[in-house]
C-alpha positions as CSV (number, residue, x, y, z in Angstrom):
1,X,37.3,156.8,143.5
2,X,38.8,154.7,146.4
3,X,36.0,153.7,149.1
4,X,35.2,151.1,152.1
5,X,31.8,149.4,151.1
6,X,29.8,146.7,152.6
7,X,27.4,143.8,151.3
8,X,26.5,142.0,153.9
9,X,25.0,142.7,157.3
10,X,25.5,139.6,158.9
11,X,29.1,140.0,158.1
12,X,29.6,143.3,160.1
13,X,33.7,144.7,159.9
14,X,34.6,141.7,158.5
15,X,32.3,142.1,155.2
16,X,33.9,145.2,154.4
17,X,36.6,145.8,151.4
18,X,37.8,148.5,149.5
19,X,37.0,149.3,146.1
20,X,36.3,151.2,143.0
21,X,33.2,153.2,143.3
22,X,31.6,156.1,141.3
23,X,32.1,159.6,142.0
24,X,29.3,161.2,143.8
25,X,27.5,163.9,142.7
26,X,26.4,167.1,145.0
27,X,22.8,167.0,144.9
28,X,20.4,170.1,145.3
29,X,21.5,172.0,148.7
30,X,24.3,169.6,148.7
31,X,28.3,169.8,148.6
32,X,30.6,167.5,147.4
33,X,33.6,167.4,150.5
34,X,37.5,166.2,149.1
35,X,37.6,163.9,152.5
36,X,40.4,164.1,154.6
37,X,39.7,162.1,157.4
38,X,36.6,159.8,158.7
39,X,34.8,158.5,161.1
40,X,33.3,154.9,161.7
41,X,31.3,153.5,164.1
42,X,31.1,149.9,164.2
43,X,27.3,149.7,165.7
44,X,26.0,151.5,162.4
45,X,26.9,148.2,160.5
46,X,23.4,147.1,162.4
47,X,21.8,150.3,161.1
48,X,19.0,150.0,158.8
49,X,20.1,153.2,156.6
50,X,23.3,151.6,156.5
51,X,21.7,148.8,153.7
52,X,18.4,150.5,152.5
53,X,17.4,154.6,151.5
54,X,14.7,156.5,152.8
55,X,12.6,154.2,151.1
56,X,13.5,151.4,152.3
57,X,15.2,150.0,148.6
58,X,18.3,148.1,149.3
59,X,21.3,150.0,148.6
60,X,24.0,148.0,148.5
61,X,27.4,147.9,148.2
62,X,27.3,150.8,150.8
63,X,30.4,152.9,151.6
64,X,29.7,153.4,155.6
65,X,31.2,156.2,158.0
66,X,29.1,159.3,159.2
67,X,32.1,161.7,160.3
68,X,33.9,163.6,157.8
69,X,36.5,166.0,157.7
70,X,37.7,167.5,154.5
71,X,37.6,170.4,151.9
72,X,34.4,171.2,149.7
73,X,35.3,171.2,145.9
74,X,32.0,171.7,144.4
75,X,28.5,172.8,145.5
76,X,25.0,171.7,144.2
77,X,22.1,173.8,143.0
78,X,21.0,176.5,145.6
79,X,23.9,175.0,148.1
80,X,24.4,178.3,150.5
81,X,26.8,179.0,153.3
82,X,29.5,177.0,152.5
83,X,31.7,177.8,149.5
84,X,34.7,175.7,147.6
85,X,37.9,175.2,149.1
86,X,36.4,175.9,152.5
87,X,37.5,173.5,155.3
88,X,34.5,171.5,156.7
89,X,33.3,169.1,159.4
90,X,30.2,167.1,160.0
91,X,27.6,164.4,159.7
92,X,26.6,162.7,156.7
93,X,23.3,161.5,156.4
94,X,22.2,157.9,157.6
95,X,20.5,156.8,154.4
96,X,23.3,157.3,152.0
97,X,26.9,156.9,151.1
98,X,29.2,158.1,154.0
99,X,32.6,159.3,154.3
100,X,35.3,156.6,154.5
101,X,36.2,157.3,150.7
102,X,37.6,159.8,148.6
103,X,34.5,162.1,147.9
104,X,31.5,162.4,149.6
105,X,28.3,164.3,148.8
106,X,26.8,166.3,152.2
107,X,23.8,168.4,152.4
108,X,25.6,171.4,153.2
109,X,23.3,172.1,156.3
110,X,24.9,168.8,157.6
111,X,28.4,170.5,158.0
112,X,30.4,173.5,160.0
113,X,33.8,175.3,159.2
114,X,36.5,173.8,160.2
115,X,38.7,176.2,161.7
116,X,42.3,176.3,160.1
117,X,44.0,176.0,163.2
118,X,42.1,172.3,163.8
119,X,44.0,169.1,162.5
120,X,41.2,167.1,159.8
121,X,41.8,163.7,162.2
122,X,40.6,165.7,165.3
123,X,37.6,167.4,163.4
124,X,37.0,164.1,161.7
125,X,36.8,162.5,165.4
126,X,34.3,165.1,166.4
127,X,30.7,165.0,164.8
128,X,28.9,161.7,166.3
129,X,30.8,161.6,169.5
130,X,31.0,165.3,170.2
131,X,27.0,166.0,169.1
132,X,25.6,163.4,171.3
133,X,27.4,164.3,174.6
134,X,26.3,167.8,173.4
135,X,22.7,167.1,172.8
136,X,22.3,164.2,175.9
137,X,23.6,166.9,178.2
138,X,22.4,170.2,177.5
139,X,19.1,169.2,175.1
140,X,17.8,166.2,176.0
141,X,18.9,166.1,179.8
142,X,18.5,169.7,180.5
143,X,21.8,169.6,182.2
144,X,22.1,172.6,184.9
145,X,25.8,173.8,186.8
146,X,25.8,172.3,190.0
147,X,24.0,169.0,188.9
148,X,25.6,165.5,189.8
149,X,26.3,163.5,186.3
150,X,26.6,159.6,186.3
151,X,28.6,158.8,182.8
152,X,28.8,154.9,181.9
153,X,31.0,154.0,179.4
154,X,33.4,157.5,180.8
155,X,36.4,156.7,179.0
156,X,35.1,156.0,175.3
157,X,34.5,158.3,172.3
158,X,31.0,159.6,173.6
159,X,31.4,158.8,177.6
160,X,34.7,161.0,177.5
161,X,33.4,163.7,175.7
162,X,30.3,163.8,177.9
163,X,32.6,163.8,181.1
164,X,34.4,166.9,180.0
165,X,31.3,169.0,178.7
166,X,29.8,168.3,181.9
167,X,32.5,168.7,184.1
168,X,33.6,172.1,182.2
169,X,29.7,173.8,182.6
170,X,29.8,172.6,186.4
171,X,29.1,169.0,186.9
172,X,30.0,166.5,189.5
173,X,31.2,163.8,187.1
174,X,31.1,160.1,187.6
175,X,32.4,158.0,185.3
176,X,31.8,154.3,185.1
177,X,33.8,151.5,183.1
178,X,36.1,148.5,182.9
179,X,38.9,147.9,185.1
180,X,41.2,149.2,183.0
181,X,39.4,152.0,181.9
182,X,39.7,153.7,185.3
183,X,43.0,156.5,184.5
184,X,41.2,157.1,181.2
185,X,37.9,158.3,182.7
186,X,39.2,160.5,185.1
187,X,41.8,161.9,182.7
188,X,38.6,162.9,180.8
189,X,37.1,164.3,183.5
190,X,35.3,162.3,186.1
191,X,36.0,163.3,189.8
192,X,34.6,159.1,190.7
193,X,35.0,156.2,188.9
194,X,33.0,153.1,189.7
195,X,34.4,149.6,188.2
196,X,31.6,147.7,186.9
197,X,33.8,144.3,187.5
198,X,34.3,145.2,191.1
199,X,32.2,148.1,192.2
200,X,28.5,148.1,193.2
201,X,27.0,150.9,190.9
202,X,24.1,151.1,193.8
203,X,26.5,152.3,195.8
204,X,26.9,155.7,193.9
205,X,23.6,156.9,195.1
206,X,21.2,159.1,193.8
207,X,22.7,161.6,190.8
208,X,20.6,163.8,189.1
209,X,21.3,162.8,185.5
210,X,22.3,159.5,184.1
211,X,24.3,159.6,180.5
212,X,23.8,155.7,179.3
213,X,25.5,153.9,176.7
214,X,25.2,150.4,177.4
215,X,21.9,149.9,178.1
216,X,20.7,146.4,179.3
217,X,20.9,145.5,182.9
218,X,23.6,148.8,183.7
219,X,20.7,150.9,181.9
220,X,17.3,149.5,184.0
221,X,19.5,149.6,187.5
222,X,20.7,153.1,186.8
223,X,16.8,154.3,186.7
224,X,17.1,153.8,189.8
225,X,19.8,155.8,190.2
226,X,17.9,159.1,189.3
227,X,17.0,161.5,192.3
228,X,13.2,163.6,192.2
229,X,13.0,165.3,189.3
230,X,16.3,163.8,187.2
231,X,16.8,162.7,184.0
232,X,18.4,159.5,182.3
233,X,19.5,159.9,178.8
234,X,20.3,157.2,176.7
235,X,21.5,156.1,173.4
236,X,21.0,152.8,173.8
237,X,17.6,152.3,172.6
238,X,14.2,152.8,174.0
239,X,14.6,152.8,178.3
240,X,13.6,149.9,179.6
241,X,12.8,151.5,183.0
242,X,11.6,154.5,184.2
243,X,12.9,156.3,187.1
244,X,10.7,156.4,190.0
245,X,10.3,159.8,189.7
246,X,12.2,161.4,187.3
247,X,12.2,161.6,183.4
248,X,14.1,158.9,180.9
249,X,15.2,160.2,177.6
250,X,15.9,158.4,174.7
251,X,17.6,160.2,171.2
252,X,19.4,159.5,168.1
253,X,21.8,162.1,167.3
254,X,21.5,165.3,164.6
255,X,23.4,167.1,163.0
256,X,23.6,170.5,164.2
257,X,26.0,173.6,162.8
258,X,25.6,175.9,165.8
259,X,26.3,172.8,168.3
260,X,29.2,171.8,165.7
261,X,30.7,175.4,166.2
262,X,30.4,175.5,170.3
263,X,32.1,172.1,170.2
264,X,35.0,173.4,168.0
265,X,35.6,176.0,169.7
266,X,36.1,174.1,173.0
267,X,38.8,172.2,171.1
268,X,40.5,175.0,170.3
269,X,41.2,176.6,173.4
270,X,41.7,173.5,175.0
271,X,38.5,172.6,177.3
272,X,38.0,169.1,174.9
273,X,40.1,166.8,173.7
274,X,38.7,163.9,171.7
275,X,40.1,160.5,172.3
276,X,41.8,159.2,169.2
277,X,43.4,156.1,169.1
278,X,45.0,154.7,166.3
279,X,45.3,156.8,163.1
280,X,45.4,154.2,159.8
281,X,44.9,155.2,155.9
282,X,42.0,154.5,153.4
283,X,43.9,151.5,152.3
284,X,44.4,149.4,155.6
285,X,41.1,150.6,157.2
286,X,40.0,147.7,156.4
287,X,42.6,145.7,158.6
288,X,42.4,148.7,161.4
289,X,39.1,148.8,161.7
290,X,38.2,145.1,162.4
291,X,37.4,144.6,166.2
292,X,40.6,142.3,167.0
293,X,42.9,144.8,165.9
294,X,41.5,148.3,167.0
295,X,43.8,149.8,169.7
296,X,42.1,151.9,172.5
297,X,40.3,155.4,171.8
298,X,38.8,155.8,168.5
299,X,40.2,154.9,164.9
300,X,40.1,157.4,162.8
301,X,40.9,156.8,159.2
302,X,43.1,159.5,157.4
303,X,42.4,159.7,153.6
304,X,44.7,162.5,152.3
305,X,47.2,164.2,153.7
């Protein structure tokens, strides 16, 4: 089959080529999933599941991307609740082949339905960006209606889903960003946006829960950000300040069926929208998804039509 794979770490996008690569195989409790459309994210090329198993044995050439969309055409050895020809979203695991190619193998657990009336680039676009606004908010930050979100990074594949999830269950939503990322975030759903070229983030006062994806110097002065009794999530690695008196949170996301389902669900009667970007093919994903040439939103790469 036709797949992205890397060699070399230090290389990053620009390692990456396509090729000829085996078929893979569905695994106990696994299916294999006829992809039509994935997912990348370009910090998983720092990863260390992306180059070694559970292990830790190198495993390269490794065909990357986490977020599938697609149609299961075989099941493994005590694989239930998914059957063939179903239409499926989800996560692939870290540790092994992902989804920009042809075929991938899933633990079945790993994946949802995808309902007929949902395009495969949209529920391709979903799994990472929709499951960690999902779990920051309402696992990990305890969200509550009523509660005051600040959301860096507001207008990019996790900050805008965060700023409509929160908005939608009764946030006051904040968004933070570039200059030109201002109409984006509040398209998505902040009520505020605070420029981080021009604006003083101080000045947005105390919130009750900080969403952080950029860590450094914007994660340690948003601790203190974070009223009595708040929370600051981040995905950014390990906090590297508490708030004063409040909680910090730090998570790598999971897959999760039930969660998959909610966030579906809110795609299909219209309270999220995911923000796609350019749409390329398996062939020039290579080209499309190189950092100089991706357009704004997220790439998603379509594999069949």
């Amino acid at each position: 089959m036709k797949a992205i794979v890397v060699t070399d770490q230090a290389a990053g996008t620009a390692g990456m080529k396509l090729a000829e690569r085996p078929e893979p195989e569905a695994t106990q409790n696994d299916v294999l999933v006829e992809v039509y459309a994935s997912g990348f994210t370009p910090g998983e090329l720092t990863w260390p599941g992306t180059w070694t198993d559970r292990l830790g044995r190198d495993r390269t050439p490794s065909i990357p991307g986490h977020e599938v969309a697609g149609v299961v055409s075989a099941l493994g050895y005590g694989t239930r609740g998914l059957s063939v020809g179903q239409r499926v979203f989800g996560l692939a695991d870290w540790t092994r082949d992902g989804t920009l190619a042809e075929r991938v193998a899933i633990e079945a657990r790993n994946l949802a339905p995808l309902p007929g009336d949902v395009d495969f680039t949209v529920g391709a676009s979903l799994p990472i960006s929709g499951l960690t606004a999902w779990q920051g908010l309402f696992v990990h930050g305890r969200f509550q209606a009523g509660q005051s979100v600040l959301v860096h990074g507001a207008a990019g594949g996790v900050g805008s889903m965060v700023a409509q999830l929160a908005k939608a269950a009764g946030a006051y939503v904040i968004g933070t960003g570039r200059t030109a990322d201002r109409g984006t975030a509040l398209d998505f759903g902040a009520q505020e946006f605070v420029d981080l070229d021009h604006d003083t983030l101080e000045d947005v006062g105390q919130v009750d829960l900080v969403f952080d994806v950029i860590g450094g110097d914007i994660g340690r002065r948003s601790a203190g950000l974070v009223r009595a009794g708040g929370m600051l999530v981040t995905i950014a690695g390990p906090a590297e300040a508490q708030p004063a008196e409040g909680l910090a949170v730090d998570f790598v996301v999971e897959a999760d069926r039930a969660q998959l389902g909610e966030i579906v669900r809110r795609v299909q009667d219209g309270r999220l929208r995911t923000n796609v970007g350019n749409v390329t093919t398996l062939d020039d994903a290579v080209g499309a998804l190189n950092p100089k040439h991706r357009a704004k939103g997220k790439t998603m790469v379509r594999v069949r039509r």
